[in-house]
C-alpha positions as CSV (number, residue, x, y, z in Angstrom):
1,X,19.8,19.4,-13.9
2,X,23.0,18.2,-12.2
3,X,23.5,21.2,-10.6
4,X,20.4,21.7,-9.1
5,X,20.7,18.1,-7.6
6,X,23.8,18.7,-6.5
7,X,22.4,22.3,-4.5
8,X,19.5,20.7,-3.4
9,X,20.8,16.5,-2.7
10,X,19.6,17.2,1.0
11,X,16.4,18.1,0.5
12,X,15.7,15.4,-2.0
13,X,17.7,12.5,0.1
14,X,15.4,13.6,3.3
15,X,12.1,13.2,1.0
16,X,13.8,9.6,-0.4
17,X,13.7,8.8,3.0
18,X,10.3,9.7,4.2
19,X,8.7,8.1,1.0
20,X,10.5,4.8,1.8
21,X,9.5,4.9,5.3
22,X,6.1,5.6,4.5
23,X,6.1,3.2,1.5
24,X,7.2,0.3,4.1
25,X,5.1,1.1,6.7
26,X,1.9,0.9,4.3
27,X,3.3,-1.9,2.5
28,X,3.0,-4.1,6.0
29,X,0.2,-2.1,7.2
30,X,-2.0,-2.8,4.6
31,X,-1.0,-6.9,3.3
32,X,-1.8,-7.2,7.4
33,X,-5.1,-5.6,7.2
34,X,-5.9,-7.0,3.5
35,X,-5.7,-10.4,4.7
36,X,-7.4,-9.9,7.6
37,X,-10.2,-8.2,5.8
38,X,-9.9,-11.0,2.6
39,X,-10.3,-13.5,5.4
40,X,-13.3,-11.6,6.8
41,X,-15.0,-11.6,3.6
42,X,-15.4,-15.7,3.0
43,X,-16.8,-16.6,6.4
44,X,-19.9,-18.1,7.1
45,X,-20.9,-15.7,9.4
46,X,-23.3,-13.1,7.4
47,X,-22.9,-9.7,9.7
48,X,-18.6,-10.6,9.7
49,X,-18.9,-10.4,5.8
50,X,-21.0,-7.7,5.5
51,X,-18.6,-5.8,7.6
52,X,-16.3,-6.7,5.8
53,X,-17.6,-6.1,2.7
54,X,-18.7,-2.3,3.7
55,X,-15.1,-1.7,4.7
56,X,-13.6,-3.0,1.4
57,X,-15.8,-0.9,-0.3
58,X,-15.1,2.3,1.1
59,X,-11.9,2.5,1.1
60,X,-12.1,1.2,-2.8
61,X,-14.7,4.0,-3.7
62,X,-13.4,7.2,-1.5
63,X,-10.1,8.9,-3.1
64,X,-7.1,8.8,-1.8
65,X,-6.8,12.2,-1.2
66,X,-9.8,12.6,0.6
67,X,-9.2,9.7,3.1
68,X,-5.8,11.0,4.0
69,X,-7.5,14.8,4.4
70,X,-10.2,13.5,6.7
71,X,-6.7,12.0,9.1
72,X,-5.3,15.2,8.8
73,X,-8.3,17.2,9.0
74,X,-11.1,16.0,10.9
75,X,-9.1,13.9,13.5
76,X,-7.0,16.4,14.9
77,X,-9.7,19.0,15.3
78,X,-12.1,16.4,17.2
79,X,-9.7,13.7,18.9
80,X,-5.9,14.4,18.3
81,X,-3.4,15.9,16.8
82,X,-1.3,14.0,13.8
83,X,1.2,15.0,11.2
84,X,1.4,15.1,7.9
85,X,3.3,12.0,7.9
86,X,1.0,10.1,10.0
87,X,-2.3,11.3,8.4
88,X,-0.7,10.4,4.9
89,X,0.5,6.6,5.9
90,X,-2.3,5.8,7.5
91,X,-4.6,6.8,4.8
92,X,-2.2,5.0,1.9
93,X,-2.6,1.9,4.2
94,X,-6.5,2.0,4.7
95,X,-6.6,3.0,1.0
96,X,-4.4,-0.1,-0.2
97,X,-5.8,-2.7,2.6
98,X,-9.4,-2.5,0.5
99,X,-7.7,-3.6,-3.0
100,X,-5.3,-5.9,-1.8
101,X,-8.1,-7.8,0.3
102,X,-10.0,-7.9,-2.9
103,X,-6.6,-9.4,-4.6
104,X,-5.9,-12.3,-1.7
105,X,-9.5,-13.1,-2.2
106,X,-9.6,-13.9,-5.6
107,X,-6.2,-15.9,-5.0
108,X,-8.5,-17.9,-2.1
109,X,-11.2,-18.5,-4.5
110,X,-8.7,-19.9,-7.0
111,X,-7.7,-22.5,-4.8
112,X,-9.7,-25.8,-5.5
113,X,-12.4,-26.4,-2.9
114,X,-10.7,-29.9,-2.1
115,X,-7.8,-28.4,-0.3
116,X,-9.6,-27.1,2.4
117,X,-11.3,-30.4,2.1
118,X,-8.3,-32.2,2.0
119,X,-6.8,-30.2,5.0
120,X,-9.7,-31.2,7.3
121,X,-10.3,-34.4,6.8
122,X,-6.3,-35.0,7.7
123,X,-7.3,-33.7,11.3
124,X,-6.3,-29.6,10.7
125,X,-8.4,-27.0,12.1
126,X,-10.3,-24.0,9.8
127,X,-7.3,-21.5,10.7
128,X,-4.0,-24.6,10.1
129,X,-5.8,-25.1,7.1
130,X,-6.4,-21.9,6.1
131,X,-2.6,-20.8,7.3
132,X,-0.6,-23.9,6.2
133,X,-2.5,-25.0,2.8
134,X,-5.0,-22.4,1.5
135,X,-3.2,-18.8,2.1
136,X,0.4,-20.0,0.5
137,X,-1.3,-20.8,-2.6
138,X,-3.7,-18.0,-2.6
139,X,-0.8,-16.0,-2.6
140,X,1.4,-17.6,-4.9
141,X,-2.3,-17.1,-7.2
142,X,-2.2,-13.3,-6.3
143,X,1.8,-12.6,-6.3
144,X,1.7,-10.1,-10.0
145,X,-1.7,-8.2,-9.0
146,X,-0.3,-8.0,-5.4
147,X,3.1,-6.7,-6.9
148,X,1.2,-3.8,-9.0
149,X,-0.6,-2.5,-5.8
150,X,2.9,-2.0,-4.3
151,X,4.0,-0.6,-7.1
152,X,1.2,1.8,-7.2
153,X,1.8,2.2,-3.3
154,X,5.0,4.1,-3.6
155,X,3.7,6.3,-6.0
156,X,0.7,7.0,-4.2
157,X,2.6,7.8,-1.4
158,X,2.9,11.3,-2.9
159,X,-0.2,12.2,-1.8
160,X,1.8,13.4,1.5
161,X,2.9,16.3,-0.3
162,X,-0.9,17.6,0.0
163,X,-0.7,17.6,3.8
164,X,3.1,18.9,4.5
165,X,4.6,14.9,4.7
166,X,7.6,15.6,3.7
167,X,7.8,13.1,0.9
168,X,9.3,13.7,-2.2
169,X,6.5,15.2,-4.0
170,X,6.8,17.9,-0.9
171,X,10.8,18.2,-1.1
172,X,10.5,18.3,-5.2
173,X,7.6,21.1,-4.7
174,X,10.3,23.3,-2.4
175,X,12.5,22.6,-4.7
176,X,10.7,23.8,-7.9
177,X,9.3,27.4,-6.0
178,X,12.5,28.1,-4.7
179,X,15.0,28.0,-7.6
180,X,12.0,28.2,-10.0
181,X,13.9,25.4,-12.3
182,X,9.9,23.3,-12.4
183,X,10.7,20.8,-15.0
184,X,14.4,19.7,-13.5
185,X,13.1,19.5,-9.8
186,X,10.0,16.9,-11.3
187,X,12.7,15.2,-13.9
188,X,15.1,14.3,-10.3
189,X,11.7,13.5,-8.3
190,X,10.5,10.9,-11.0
191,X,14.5,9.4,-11.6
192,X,13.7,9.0,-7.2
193,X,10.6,7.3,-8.2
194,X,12.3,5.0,-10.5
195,X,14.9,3.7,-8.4
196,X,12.2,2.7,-5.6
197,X,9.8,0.8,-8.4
198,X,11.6,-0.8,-10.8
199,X,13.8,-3.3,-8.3
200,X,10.5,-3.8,-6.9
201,X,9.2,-4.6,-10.4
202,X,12.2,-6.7,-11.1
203,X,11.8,-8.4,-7.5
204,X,8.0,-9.3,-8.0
205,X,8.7,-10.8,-11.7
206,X,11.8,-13.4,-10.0
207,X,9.4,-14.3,-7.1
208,X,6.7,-15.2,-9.9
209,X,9.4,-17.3,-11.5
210,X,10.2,-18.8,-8.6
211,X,6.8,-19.8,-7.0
């Protein structure tokens, strides 16, 4: 199994990279987008949550797989044209906005009503309160659920090997069909896999401890 690393360490380093760059670019992507979309979901304003709501719950329901087909698919045969890549990391984003919105909302519903309360009546507006009091606790509440959808981020990230990404799913799948060694190329990929989940793992449990 060595060996084959060692005759194939570029291929597998170049999919190591292109899972951590699309890894990081969901990981923003979609805590952005889930706390917009958690925020969304607890206004007064009916047709806001309703939106907001409907989007949650699409991207929840649909498989991944199928969302990052219709980017690859569908968009570049009606508007434009986008790799692989793109298609994959923007469908892992969409795809992992809709749970962690669900996850920050829960932490905002944990939080005692007399915060926001509290925050008001001491002159703050909705948003100071919402920024400064409300959303720091919320996700101190939601740190360990928050952690295990990263976690299950990087792993989902494979899903570019469907769609020619260039992950390491797709460099583990050259591997495997060109040197026909199946079990070694998947052993390698999953050690890969390993070394990009466990410090984050390991990372997540000492912020809990900390907050």
């Amino acid at each position: 199994m060595f060996d084959l690393f060692l005759q194939n360490w570029q291929t597998y380093l170049s999919g190591f990279g292109y899972t951590i760059l699309c890894s990081a670019i969901a990981l923003i992507a979609s805590f952005i987008l889930g706390t917009v979309f958690a925020l969304l979901e607890i206004t007064e304003t009916k047709w806001i949550r309703f939106l907001a709501k409907t989007y949650i719950e699409i991207f929840r329901n649909i498989p991944l797989l199928v969302i990052t087909l219709f980017f690859y698919l569908v968009i570049p045969t009606y508007f434009m044209k986008i790799s692989g890549f793109t298609a994959g990391t923007i469908g892992l984003s969409l795809y992992t906005s809709a749970f962690i919105a669900e996850t920050i909302r829960a932490g905002i519903s944990a939080v005692g009503d007399g915060q926001m309360e509290g925050a008001r009546s001491n002159g703050m507006t909705y948003l100071q309160a919402m920024r400064y009091v409300i959303l720091p606790q919320a996700f101190h509440y939601a740190l360990p659920a928050m952690g295990n959808q990263w976690i299950s981020l990087i792993k989902n990230s494979s899903v570019l090997a469907f769609v020619a990404g260039f992950d390491l799913m797709y460099s583990a799948d050259t591997v495997a069909f060109s040197t026909y060694h199946v079990i070694p190329a998947y052993v390698i990929t999953g050690c890969f896999y390993l070394i990009l989940t466990l410090p984050l793992n390991f990372y997540t449990k000492h912020l809990e401890r900390r907050a």
